[in-house]
N, C-alpha and C positions, 0 to 999 in steps of 0.2 A: 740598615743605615747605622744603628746605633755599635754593632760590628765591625763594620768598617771605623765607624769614629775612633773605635778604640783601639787599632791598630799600632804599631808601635813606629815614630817618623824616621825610624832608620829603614824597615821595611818598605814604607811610599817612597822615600829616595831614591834607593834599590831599584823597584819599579821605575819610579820614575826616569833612573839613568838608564835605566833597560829602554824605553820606549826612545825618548832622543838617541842611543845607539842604534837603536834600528831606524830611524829614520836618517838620520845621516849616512850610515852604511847604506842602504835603500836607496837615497839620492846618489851616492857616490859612484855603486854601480851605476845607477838607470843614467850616467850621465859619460860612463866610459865606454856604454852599448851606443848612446847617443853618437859619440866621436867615431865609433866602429861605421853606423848606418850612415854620417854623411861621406864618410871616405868609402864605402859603397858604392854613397850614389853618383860621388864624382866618378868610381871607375866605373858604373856604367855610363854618363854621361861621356866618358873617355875614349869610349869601345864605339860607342853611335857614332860620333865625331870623327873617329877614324875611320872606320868601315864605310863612313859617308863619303868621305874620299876616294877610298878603294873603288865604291859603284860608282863613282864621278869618270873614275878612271879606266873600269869595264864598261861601261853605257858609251862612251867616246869611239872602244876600241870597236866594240861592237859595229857602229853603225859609220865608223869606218872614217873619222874624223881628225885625220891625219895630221891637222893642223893644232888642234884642239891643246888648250895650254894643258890638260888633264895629262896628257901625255908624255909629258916631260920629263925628264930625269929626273930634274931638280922636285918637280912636284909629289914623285911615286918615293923620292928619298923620305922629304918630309912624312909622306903617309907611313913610310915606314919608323921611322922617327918619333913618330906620335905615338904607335905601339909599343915602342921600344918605353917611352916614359910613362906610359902605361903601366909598364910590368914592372917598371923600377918603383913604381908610387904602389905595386898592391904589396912590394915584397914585407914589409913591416909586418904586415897583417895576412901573410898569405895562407896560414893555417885556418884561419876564419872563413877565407874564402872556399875550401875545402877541393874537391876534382874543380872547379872553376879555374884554377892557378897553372892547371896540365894543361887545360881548353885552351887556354888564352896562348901557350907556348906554341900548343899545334896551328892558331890560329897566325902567327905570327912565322911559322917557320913556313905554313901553306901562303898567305899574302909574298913573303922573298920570295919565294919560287914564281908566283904570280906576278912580281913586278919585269923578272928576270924574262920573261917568257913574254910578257909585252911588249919590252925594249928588242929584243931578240926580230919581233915580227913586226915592228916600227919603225924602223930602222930602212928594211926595203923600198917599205912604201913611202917612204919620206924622196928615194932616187927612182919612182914610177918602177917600181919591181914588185914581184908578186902579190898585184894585188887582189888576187884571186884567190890568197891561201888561207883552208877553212880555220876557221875558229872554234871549231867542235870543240880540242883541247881546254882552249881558255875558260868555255862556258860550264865544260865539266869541272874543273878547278875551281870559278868562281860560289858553283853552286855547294862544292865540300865545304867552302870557307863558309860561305852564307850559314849553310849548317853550323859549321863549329860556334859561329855568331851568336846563333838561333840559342844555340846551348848552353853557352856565353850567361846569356845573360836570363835563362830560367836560371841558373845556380845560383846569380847574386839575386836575383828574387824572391828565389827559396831561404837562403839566408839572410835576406833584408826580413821576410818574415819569422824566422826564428829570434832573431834579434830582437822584433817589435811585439814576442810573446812576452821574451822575457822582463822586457822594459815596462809589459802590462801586470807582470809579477811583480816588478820593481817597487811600480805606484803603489799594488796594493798594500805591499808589506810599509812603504813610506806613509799611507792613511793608519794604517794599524799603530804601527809606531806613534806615530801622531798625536792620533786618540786616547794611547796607552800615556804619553809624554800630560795632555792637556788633563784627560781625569786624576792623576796623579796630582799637579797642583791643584785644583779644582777640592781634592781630598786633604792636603796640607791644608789650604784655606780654610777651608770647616772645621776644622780640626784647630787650627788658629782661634778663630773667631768663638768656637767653642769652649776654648779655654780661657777667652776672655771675657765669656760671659760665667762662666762659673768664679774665675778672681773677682767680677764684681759683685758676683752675688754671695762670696765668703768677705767682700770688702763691706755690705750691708751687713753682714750679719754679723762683723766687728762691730761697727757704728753702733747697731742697736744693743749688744752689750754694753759698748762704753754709754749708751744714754739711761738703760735701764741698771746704770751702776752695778752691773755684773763681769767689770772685764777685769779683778780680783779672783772669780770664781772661779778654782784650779781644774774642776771636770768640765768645765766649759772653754775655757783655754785650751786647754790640752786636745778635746776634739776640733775647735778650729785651727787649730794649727797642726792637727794631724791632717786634717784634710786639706789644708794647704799646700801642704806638702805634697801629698796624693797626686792632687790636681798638677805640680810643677812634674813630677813624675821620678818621684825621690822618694821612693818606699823605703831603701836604709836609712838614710835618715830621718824619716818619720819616725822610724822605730828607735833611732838612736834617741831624738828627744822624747819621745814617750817613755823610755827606762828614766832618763835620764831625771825629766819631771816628776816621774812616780817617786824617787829617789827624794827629789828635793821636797816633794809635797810631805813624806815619812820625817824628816827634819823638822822642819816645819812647824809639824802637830806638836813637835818634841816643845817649840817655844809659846809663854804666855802669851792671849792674846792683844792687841792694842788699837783702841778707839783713836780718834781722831785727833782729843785733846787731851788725854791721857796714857800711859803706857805705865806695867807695872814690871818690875824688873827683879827677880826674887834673887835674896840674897845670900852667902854660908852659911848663915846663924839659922838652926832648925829648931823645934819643940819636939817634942813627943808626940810622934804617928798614932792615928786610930787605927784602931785594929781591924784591916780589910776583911769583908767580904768573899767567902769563897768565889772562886772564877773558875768554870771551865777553861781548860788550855789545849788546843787541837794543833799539829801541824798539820798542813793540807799537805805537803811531800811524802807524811807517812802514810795518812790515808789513802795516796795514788798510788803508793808502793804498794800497800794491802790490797789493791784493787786490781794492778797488774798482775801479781801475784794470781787472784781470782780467774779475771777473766785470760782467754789469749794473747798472747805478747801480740799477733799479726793484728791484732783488733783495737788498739790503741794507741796515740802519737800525744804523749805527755811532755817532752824532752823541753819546751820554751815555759813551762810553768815556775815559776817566783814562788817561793815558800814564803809561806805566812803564819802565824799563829792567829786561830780561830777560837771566839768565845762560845763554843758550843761544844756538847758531850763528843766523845771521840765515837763509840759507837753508832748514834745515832746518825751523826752527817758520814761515818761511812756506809752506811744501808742506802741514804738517800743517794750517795754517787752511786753508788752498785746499782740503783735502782734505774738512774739516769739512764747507765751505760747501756742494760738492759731494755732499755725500750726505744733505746736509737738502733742498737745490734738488730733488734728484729725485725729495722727498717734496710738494713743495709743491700746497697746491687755492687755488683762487680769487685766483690770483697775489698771497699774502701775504708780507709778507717776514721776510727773516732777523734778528731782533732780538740785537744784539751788545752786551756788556754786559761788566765785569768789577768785582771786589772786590779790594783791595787790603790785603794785610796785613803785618805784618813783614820776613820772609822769603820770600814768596811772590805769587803774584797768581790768582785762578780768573776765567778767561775763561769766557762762556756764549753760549752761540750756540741762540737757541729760536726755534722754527717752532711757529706756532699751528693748531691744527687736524687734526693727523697727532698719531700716537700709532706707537710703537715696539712690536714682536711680544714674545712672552713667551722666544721662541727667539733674537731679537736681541737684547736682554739679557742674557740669559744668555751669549752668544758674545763680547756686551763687556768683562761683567767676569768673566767666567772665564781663568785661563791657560792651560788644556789643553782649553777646548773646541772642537772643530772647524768651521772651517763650512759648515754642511750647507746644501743644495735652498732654502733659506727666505731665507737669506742673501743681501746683493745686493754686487756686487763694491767699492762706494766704500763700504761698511762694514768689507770686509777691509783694503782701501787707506788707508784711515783707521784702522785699529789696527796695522799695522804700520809704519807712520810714527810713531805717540805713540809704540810701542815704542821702535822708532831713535834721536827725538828725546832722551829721557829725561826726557820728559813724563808727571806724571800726569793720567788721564782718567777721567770717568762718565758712563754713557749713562741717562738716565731718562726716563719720561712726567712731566709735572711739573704739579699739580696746583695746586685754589685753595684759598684757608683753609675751603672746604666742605668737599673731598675729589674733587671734579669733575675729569675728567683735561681737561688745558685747553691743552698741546701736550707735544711734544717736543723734550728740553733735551743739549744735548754741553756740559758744563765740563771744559777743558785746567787742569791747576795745574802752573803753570811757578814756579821758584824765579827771584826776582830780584837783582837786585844790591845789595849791602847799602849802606846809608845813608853809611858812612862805612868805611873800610878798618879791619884791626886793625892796631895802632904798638903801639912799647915805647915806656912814656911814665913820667916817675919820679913817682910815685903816692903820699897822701899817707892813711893809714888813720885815720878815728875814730870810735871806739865809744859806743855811747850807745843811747838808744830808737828805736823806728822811727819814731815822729814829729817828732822832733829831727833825725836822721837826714834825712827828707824834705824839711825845709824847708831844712839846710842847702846841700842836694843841689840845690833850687829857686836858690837864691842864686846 
């Protein structure tokens, strides 16, 4: 289910126009079959109706009924007449009808002959003349027609049944359609509803920042509104505000801070700097050069890392990446690579180094972020060599399986958090204090 939910809604669309096109196209035949089988069954109700007159009009001659209106010009015209609109109402459709359309010709050329042949020996007997002359002929005649009749109308039988196959094909494909058309929105819906219980539940967990007066706090902002974003289904610009924020948070730091009722605002007049403190100075873009360098280019995807300067020896935090890379490499399947990545905050920077497809044991977790646990049989040696190196360095570290906004484990993630070098050094600066509101404050502080 959770599969489906995540589907993308132009694909359920797709779908979804797929199945209403098959059911419409499905009805639009099953309903031009329909129009075929009643013109059918008019022409066989056509053929009965005629033929009915015909035996109206041999059963007369037969039994020698001389008077009998069956007999009449005018009535054997009609019968012939009747055939004749017959064959003019199958002509539209006469390829459906199949040999049924040659039947019905011979049927109608043997009836002429048969009307012909009546009048011929009615005639006499109407002026008391032969009325002794056999009818052998007539009953041979009427018996070929009978047949062609017979034949008649197995062919529109046979193709009323074809027709009523396919009209059974129709339906099915107009159910299929159907069900394709109804779980289609059925999966919009949930997919709807699902998105609006996650907005209400990133709309609670704004609220409780603004109550627990944390909705100032720039790493907690920036991931609810990254996942706001997520959830609208705006990955670029997620990413667009998260450079963008890292950006302004870098600023930022650069400015004094300001309390509620005061703000300090430093001025050009300097004194005389105390003599700083050596500081380590690392770039993290040199150390992943050195490190590409090392390991396989096929084996690495560093290309969206942010250069930062890190407060840590340059040797040491490049052993611990080498060390990192090395104990994800000796996880990897289907030669996927190592995705390198980092965030940038204030103070600090969290590196991530993620292999897709592998997943961390419940025992190597626990040996990462424990301090006193040991490690045991299950353990493999670039995982011990990898934490006592973060130790050395004075690097923090987390080992995780790292999952999707489902819950799905979708690989395993190492983030190092190295402290960096601050924006701007601290000076004795003669500083100039004034009081007022916090938005008066702000904007002079802008200026």
């Amino acid at each position: 289910m959770k599969k489906l939910l995540s589907l993308s809604a132009s694909k359920i669309y797709m779908v979804c126009g797929l199945g209403l096109l098959m059911t419409l196209g499905a009805f639009w035949h099953h309903q031009t079959n329909q129009t075929q089988l009643d013109r059918m069954n008019v022409l066989n109700q056509g053929v009965g109706t005629c033929f009915n007159r015909i035996s109206q009009t041999f059963t007369a001659m037969m039994i020698k009924d001389i008077q009998s209106p069956y007999l009449n010009r005018e009535f054997m015209a009609l019968s012939d007449e009747c055939l004749n609109e017959t064959i003019k109402g199958i002509n539209p459709f006469r390829k459906n009808v199949g040999k049924g359309y040659e039947t019905l010709n011979q049927l109608i050329s043997e009836v002429h002959w048969f009307h012909e042949k009546v009048l011929k020996i009615h005639a006499p007997m109407l002026v008391g003349k032969m009325m002794d002359t056999p009818l052998a002929p007539l009953n041979e005649r009427y018996g070929k027609m009978e047949a062609f009749k017979v034949n008649l109308v197995d062919e529109i039988d046979a193709t009323n049944a074809q027709i009523r196959e396919v009209q059974m094909n129709d339906e099915i494909l107009m159910g299929a359609g159907l069900i394709i058309f109804v779980l289609s929105l059925s999966l919009l819906s949930l997919q709807e509803f699902n998105r609006h219980q996650l907005q209400r539940e990133i709309e609670r967990e704004a609220l409780n920042l603004l109550k627990a007066g944390q909705a100032n706090v720039g790493a907690m902002v920036d991931r609810l509104v990254d996942r706001a974003l997520m959830t609208q289904g705006m990955p670029v610009t997620a990413q667009i505000f998260k450079d963008y924020h890292g950006d302004l948070l870098e600023r930022m730091t650069a400015k004094m801070p300001m309390t509620e009722t005061t703000a300090v605002i430093a001025q050009e007049e300097k004194v005389e700097e105390a003599p700083a403190t050596p500081m380590h100075k690392t770039s993290l873009k040199e150390v992943l050069v050195s490190i590409q360098n090392i390991q396989p280019k096929e084996m690495i995807h560093a290309s969206d890392v942010r250069d930062v300067q890190l407060s840590v020896p340059y040797e040491s935090f490049e052993q611990v990446m080498n060390a990192a890379v090395n104990q994800l490499a000796a996880r990897r399947m289907d030669d996927k690579k190592i995705m390198i990545s980092n965030q940038i905050h204030s103070d600090r920077t969290v590196i991530s180094l993620f292999l897709a497809g592998s997943i961390y044991t419940a025992s190597e977790l626990e040996y990462a972020t424990s301090t006193n646990a040991a490690a045991g049989d299950g353990i493999d040696m670039n995982m011990i060599i990898l934490k006592e190196m973060v130790n050395e360095s004075g690097a923090g570290w987390h080992v995780e399986n790292k999952t999707d906004r489902n819950g799905n484990i979708v690989g395993m993630n190492i983030r190092l958090i190295v402290n960096r070098i601050p924006a701007n050094q601290r000076s004795n600066k003669l500083v100039s204090v004034f009081k007022g509101k916090k938005k008066d404050l702000t904007r002079e502080l802008m200026n």
